[in-house]
mmCIF entry with sequence, helices, sheets and N, C-alpha, C, O atoms, coordinates in Angstrom:
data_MODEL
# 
_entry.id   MODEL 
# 
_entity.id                         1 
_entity.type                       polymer 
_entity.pdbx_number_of_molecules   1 
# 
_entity_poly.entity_id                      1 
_entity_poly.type                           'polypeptide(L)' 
_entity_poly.nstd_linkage                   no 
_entity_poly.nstd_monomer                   no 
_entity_poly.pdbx_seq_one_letter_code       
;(UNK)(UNK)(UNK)(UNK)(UNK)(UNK)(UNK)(UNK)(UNK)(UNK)(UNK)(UNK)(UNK)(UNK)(UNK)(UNK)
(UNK)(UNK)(UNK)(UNK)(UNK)(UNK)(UNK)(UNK)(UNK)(UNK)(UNK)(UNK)(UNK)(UNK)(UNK)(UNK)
(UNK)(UNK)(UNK)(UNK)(UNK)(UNK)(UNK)(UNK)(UNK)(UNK)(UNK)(UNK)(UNK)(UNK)(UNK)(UNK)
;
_entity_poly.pdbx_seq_one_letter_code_can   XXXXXXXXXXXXXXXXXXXXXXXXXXXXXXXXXXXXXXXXXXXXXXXX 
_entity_poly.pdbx_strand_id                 A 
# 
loop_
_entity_poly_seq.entity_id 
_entity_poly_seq.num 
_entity_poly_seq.mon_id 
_entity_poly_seq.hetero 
1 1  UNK n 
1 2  UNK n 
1 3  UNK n 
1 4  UNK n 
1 5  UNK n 
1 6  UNK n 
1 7  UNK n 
1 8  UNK n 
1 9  UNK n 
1 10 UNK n 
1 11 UNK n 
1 12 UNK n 
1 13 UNK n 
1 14 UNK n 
1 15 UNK n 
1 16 UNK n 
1 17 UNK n 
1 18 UNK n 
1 19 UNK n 
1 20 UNK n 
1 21 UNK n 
1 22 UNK n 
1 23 UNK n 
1 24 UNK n 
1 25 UNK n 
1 26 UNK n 
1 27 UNK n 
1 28 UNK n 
1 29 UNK n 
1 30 UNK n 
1 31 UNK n 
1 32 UNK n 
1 33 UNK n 
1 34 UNK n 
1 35 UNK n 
1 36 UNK n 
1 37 UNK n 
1 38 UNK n 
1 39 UNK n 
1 40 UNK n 
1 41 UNK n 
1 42 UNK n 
1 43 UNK n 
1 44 UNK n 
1 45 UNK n 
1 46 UNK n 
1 47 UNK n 
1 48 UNK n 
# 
_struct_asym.id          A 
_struct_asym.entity_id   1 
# 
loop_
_struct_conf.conf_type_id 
_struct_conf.id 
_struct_conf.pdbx_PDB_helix_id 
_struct_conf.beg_label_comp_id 
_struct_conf.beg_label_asym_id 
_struct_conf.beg_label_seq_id 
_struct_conf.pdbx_beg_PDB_ins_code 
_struct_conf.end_label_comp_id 
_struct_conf.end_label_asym_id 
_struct_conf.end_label_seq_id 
_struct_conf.pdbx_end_PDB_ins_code 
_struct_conf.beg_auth_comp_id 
_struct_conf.beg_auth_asym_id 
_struct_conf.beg_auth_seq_id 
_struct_conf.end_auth_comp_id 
_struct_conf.end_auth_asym_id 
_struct_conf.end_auth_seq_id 
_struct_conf.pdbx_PDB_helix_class 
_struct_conf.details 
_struct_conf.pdbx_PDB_helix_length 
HELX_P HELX_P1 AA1 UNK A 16 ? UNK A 19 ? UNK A 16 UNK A 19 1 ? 4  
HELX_P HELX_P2 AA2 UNK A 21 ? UNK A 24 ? UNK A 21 UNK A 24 1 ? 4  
HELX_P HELX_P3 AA3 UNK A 25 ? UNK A 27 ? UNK A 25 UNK A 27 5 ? 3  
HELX_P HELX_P4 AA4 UNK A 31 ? UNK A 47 ? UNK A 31 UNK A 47 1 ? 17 
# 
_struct_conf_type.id          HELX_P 
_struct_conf_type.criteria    ? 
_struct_conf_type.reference   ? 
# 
loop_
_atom_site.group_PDB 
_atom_site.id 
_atom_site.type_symbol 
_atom_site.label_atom_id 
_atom_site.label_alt_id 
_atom_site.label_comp_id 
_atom_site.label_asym_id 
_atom_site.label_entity_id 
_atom_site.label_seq_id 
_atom_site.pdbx_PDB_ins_code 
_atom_site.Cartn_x 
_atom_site.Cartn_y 
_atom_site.Cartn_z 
_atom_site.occupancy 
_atom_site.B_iso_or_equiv 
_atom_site.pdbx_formal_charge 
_atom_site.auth_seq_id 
_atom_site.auth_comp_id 
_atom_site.auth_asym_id 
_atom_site.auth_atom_id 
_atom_site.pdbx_PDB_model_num 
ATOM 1   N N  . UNK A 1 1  ? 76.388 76.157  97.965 1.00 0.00 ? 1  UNK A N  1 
ATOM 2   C CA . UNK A 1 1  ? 76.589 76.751  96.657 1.00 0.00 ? 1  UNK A CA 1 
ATOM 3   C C  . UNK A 1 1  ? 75.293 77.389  96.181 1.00 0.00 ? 1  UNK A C  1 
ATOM 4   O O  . UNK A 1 1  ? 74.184 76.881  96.349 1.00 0.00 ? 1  UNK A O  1 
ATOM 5   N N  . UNK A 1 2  ? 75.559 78.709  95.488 1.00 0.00 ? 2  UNK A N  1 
ATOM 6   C CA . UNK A 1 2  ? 74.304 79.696  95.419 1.00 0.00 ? 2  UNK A CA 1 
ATOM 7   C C  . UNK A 1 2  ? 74.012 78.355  93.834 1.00 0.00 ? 2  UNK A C  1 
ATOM 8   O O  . UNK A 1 2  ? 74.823 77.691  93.189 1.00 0.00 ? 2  UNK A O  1 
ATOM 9   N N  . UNK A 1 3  ? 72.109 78.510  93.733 1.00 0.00 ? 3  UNK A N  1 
ATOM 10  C CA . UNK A 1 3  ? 71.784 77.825  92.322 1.00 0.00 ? 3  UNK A CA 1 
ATOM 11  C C  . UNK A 1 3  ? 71.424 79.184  91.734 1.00 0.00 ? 3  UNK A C  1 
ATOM 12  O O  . UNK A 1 3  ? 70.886 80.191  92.192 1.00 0.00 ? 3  UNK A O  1 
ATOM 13  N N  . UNK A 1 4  ? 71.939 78.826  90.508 1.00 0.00 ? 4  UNK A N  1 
ATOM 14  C CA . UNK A 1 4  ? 71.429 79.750  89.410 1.00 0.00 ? 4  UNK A CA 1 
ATOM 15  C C  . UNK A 1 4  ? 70.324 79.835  88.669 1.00 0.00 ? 4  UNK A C  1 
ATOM 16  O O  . UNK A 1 4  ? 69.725 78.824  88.304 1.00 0.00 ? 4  UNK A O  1 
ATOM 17  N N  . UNK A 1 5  ? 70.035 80.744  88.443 1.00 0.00 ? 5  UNK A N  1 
ATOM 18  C CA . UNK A 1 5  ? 68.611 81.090  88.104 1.00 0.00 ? 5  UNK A CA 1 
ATOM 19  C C  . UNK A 1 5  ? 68.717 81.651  86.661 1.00 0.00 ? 5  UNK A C  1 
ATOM 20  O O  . UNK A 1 5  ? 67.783 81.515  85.871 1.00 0.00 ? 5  UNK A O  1 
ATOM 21  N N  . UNK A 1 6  ? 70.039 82.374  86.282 1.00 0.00 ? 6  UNK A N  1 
ATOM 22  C CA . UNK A 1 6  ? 69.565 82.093  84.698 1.00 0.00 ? 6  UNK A CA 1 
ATOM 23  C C  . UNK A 1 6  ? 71.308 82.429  84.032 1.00 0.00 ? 6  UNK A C  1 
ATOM 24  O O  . UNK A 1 6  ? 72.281 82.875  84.640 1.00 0.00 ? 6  UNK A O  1 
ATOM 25  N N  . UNK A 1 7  ? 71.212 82.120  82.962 1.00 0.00 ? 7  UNK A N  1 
ATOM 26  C CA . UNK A 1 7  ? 72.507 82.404  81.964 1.00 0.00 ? 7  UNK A CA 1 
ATOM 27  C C  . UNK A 1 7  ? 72.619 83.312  80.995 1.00 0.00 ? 7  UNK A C  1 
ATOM 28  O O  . UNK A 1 7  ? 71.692 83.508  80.209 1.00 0.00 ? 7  UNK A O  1 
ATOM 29  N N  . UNK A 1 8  ? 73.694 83.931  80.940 1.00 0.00 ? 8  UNK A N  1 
ATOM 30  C CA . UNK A 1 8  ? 73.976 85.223  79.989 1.00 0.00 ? 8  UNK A CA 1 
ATOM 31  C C  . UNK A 1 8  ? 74.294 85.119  79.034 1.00 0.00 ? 8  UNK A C  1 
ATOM 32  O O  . UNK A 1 8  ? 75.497 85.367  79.113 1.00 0.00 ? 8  UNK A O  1 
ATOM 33  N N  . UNK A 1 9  ? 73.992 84.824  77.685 1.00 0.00 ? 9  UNK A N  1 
ATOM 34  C CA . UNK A 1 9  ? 74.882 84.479  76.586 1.00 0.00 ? 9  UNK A CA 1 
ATOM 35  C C  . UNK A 1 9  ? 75.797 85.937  76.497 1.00 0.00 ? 9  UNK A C  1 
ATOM 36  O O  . UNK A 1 9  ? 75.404 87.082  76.278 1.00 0.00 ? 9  UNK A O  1 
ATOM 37  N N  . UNK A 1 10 ? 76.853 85.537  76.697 1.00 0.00 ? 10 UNK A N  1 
ATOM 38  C CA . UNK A 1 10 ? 77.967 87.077  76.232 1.00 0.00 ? 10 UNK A CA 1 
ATOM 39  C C  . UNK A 1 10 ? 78.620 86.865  74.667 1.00 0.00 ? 10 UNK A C  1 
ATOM 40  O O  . UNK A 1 10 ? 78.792 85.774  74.124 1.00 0.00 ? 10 UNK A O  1 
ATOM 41  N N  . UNK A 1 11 ? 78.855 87.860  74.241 1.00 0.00 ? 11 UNK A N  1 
ATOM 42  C CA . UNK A 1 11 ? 79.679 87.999  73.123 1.00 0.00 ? 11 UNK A CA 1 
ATOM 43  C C  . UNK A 1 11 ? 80.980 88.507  73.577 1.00 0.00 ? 11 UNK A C  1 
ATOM 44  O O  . UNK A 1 11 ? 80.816 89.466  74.332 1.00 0.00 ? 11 UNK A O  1 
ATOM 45  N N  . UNK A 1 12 ? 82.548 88.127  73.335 1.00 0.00 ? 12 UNK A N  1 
ATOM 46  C CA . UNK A 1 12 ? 83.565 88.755  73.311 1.00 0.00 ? 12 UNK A CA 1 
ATOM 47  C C  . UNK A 1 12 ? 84.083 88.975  71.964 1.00 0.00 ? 12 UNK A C  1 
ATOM 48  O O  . UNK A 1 12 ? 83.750 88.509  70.874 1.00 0.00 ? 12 UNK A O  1 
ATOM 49  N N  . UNK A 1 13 ? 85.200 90.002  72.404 1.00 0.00 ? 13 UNK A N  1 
ATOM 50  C CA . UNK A 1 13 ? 85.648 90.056  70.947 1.00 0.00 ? 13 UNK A CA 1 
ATOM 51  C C  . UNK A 1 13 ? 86.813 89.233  70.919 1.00 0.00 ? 13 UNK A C  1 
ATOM 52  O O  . UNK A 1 13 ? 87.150 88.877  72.048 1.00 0.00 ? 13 UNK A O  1 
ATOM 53  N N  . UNK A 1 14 ? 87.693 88.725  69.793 1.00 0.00 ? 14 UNK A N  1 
ATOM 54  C CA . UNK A 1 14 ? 88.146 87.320  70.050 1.00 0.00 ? 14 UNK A CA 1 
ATOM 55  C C  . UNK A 1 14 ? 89.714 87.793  70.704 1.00 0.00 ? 14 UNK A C  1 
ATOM 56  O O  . UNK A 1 14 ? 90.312 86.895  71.297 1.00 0.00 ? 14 UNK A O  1 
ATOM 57  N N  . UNK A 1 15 ? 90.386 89.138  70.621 1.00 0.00 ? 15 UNK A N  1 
ATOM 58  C CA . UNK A 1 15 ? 91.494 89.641  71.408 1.00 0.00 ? 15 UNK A CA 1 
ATOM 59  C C  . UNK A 1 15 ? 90.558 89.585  73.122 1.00 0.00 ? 15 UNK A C  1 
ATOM 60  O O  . UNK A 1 15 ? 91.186 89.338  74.152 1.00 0.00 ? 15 UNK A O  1 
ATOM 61  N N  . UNK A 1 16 ? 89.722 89.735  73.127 1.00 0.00 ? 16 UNK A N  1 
ATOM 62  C CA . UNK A 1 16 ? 89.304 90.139  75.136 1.00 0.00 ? 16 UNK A CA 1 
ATOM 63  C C  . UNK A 1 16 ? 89.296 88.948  75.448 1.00 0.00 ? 16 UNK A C  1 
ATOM 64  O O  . UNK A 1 16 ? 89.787 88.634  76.533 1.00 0.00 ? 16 UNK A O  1 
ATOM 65  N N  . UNK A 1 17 ? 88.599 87.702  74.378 1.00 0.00 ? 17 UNK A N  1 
ATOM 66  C CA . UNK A 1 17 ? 88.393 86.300  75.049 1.00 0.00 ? 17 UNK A CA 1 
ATOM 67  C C  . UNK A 1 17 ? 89.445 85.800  74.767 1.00 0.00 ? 17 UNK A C  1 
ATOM 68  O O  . UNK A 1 17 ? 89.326 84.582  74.898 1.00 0.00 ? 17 UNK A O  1 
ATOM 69  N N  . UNK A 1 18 ? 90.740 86.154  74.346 1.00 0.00 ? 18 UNK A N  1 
ATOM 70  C CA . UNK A 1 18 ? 91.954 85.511  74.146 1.00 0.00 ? 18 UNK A CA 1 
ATOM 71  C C  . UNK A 1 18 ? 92.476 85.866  75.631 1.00 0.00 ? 18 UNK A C  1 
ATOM 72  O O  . UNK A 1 18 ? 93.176 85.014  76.178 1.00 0.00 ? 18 UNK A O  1 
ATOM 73  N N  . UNK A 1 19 ? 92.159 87.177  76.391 1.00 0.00 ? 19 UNK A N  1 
ATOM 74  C CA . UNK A 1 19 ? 93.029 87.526  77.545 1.00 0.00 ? 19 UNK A CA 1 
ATOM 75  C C  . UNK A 1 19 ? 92.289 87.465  78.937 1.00 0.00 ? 19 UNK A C  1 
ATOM 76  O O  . UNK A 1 19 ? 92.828 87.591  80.036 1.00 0.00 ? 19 UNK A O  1 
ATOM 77  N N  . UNK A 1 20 ? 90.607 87.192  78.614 1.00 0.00 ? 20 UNK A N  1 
ATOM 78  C CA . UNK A 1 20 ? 90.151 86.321  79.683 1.00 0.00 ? 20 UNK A CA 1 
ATOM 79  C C  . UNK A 1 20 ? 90.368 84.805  79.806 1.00 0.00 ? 20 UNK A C  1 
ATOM 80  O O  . UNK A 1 20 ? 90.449 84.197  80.873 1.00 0.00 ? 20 UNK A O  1 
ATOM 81  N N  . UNK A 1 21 ? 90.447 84.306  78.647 1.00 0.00 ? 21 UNK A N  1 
ATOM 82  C CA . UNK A 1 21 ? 91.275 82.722  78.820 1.00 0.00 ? 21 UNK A CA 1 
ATOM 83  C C  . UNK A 1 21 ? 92.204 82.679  79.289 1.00 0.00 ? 21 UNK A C  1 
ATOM 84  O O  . UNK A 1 21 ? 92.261 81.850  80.197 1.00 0.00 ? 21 UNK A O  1 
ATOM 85  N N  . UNK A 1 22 ? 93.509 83.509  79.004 1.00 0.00 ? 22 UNK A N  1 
ATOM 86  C CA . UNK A 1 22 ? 94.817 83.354  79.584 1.00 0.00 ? 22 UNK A CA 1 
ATOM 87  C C  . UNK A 1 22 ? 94.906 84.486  80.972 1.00 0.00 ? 22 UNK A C  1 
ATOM 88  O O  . UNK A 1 22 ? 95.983 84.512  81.569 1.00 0.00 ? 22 UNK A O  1 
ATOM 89  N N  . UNK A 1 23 ? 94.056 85.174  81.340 1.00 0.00 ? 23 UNK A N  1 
ATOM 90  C CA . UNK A 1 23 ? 93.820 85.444  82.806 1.00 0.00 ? 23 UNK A CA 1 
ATOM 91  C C  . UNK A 1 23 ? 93.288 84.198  83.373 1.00 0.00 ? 23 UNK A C  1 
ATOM 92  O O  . UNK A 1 23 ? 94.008 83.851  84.310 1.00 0.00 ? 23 UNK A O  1 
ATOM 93  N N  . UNK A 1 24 ? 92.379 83.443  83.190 1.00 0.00 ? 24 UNK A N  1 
ATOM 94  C CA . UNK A 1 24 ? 91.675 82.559  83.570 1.00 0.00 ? 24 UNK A CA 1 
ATOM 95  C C  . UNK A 1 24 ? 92.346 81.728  84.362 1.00 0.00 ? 24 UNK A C  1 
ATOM 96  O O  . UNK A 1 24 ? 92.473 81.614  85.581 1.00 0.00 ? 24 UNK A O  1 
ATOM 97  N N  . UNK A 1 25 ? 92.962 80.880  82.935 1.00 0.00 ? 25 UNK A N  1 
ATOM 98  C CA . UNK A 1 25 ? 94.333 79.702  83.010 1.00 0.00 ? 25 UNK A CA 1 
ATOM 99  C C  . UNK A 1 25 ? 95.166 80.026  84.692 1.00 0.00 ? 25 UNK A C  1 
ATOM 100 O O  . UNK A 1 25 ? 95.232 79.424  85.764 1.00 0.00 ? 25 UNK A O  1 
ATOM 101 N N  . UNK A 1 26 ? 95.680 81.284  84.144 1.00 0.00 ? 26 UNK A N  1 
ATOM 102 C CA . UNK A 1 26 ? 96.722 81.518  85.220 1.00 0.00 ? 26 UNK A CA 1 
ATOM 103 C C  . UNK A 1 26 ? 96.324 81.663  87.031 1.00 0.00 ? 26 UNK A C  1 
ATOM 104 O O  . UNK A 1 26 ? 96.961 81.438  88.060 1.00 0.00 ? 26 UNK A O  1 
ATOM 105 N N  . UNK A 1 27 ? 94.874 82.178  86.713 1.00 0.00 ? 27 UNK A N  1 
ATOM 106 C CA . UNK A 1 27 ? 94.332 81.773  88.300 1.00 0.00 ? 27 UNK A CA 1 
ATOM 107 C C  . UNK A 1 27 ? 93.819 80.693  88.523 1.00 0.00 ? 27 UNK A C  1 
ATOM 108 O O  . UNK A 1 27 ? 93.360 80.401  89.627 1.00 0.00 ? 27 UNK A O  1 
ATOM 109 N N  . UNK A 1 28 ? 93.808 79.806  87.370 1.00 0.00 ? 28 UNK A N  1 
ATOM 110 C CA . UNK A 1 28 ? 92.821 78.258  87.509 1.00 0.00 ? 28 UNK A CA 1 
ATOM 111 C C  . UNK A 1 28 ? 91.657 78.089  87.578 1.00 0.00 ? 28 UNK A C  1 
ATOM 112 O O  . UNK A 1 28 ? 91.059 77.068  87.918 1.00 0.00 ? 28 UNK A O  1 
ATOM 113 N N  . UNK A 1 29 ? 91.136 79.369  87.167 1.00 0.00 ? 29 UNK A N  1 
ATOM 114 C CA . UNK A 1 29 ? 89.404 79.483  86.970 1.00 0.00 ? 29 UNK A CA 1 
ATOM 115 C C  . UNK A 1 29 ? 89.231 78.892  85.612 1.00 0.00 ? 29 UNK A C  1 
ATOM 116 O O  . UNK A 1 29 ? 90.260 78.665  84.975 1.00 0.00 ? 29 UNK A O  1 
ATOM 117 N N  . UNK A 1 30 ? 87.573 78.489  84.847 1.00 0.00 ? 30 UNK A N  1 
ATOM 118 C CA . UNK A 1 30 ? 87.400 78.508  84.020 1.00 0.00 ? 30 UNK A CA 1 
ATOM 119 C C  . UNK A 1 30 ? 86.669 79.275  83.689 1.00 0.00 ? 30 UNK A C  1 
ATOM 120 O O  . UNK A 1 30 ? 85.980 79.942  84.461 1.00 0.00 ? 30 UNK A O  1 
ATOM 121 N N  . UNK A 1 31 ? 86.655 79.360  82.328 1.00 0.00 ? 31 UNK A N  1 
ATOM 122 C CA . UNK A 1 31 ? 86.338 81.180  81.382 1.00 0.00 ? 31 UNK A CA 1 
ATOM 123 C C  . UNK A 1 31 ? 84.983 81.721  82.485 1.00 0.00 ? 31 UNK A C  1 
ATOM 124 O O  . UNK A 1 31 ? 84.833 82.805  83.048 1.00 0.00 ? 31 UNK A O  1 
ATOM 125 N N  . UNK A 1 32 ? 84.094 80.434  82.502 1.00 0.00 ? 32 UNK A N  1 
ATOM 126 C CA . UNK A 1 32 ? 82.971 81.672  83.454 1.00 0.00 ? 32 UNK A CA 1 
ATOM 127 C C  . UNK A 1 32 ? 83.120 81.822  84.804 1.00 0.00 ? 32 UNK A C  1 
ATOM 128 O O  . UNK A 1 32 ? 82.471 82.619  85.482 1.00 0.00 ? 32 UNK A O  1 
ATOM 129 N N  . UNK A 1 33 ? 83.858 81.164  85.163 1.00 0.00 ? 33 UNK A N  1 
ATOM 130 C CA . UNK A 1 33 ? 84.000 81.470  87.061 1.00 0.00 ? 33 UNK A CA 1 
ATOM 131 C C  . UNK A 1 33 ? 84.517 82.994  86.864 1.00 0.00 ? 33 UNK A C  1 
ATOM 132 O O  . UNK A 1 33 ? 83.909 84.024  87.152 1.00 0.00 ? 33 UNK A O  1 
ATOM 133 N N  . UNK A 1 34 ? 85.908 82.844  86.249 1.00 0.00 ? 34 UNK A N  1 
ATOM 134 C CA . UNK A 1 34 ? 86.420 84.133  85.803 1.00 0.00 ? 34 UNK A CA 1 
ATOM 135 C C  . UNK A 1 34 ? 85.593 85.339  85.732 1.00 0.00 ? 34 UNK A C  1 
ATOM 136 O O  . UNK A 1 34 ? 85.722 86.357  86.413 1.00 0.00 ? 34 UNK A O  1 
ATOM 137 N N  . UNK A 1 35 ? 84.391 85.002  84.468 1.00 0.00 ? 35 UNK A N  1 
ATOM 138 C CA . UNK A 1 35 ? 83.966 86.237  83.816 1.00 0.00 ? 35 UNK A CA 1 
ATOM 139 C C  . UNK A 1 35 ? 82.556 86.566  85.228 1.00 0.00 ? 35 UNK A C  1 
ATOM 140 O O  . UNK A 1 35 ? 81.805 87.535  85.337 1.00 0.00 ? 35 UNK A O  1 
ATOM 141 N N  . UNK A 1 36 ? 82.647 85.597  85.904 1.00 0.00 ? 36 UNK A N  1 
ATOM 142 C CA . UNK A 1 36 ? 81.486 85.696  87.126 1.00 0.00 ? 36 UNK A CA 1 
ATOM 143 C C  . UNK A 1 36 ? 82.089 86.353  87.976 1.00 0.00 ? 36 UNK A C  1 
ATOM 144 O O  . UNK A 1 36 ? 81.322 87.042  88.649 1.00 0.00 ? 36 UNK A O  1 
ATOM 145 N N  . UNK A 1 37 ? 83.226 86.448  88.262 1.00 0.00 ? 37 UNK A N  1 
ATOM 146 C CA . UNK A 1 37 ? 83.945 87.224  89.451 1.00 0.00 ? 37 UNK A CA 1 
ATOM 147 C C  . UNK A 1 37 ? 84.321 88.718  89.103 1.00 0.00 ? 37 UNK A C  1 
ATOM 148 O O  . UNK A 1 37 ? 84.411 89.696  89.846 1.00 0.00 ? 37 UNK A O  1 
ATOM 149 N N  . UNK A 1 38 ? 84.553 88.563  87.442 1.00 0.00 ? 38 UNK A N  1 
ATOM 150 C CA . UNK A 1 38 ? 84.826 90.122  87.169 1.00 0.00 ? 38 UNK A CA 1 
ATOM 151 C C  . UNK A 1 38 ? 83.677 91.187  87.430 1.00 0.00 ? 38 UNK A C  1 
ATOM 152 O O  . UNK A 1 38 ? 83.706 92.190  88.143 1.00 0.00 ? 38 UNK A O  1 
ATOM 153 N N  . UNK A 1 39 ? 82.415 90.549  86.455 1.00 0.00 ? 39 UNK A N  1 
ATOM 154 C CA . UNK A 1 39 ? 81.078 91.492  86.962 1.00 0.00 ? 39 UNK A CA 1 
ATOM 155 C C  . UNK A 1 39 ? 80.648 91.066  88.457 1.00 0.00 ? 39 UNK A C  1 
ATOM 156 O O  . UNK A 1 39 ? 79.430 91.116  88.629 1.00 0.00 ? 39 UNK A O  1 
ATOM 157 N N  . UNK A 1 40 ? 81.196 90.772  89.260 1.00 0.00 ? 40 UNK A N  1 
ATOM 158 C CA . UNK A 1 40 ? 80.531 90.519  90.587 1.00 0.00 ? 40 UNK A CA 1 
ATOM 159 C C  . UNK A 1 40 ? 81.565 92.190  91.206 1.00 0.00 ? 40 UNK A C  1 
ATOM 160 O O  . UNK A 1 40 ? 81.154 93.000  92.037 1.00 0.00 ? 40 UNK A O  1 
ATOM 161 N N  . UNK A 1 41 ? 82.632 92.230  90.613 1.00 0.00 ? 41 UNK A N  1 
ATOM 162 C CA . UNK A 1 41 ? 83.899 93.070  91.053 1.00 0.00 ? 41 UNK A CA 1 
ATOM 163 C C  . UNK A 1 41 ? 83.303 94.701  90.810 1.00 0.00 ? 41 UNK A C  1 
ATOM 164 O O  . UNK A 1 41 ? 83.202 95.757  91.434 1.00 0.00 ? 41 UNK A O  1 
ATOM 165 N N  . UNK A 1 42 ? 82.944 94.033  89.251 1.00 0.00 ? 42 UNK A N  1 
ATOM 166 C CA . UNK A 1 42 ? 82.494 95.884  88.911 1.00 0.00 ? 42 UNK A CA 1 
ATOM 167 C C  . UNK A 1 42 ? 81.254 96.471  89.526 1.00 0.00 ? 42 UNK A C  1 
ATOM 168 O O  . UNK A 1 42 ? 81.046 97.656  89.786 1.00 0.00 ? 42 UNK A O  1 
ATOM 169 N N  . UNK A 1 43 ? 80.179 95.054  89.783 1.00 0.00 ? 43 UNK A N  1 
ATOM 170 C CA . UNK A 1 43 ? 79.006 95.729  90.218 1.00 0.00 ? 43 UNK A CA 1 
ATOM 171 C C  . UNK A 1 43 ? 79.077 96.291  91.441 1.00 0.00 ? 43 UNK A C  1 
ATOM 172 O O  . UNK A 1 43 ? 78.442 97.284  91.797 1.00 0.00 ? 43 UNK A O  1 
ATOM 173 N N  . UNK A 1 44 ? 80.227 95.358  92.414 1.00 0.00 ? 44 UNK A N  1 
ATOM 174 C CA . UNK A 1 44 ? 79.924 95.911  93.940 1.00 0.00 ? 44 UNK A CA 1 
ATOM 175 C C  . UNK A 1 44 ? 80.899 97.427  94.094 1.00 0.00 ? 44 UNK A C  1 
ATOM 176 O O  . UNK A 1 44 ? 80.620 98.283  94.933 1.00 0.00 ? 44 UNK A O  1 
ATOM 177 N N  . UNK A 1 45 ? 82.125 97.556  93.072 1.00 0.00 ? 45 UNK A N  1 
ATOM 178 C CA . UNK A 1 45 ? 82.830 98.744  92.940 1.00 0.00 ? 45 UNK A CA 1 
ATOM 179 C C  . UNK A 1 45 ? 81.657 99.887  92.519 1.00 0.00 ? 45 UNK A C  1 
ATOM 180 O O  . UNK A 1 45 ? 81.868 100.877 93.220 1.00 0.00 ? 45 UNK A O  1 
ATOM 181 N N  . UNK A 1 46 ? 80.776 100.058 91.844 1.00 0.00 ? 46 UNK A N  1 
ATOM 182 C CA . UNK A 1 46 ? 79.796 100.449 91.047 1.00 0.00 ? 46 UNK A CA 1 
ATOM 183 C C  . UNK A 1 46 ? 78.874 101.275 91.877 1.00 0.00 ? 46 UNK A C  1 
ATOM 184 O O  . UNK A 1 46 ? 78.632 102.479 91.799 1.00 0.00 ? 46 UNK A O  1 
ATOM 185 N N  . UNK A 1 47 ? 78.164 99.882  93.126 1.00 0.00 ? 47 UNK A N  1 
ATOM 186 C CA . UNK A 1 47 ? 77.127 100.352 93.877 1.00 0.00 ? 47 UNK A CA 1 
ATOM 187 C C  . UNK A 1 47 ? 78.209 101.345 95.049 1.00 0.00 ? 47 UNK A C  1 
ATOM 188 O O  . UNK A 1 47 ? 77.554 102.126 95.740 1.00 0.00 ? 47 UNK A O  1 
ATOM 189 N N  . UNK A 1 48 ? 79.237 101.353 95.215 1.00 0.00 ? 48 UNK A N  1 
ATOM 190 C CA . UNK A 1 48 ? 79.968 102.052 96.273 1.00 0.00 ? 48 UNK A CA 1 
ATOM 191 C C  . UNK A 1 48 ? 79.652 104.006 95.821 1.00 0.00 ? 48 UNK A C  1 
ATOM 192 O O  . UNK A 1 48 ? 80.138 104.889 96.527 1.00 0.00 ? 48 UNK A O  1 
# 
């Protein structure tokens, strides 16, 4: 398991963190595994 080296405080707005919770739920992630996989998604779509 990679260690982490530092933490992001994010702000959502409370409709986006209502539909990353209930995206979350439904894959069985919790809110930050989730929100760790989304920017892992956009950055590597990004660098392409």
């Amino acid at each position: 398991m990679t260690t982490l080296k530092k933490q992001v405080g994010l702000r959502f707005e409370p409709n986006l963190l209502k539909m990353v919770d209930k995206v979350a739920k439904q894959k069985g992630l919790t809110r930050t595994e989730f929100v760790e996989k989304a920017v892992k998604l956009y950055v590597l779509n990004e660098e392409k």
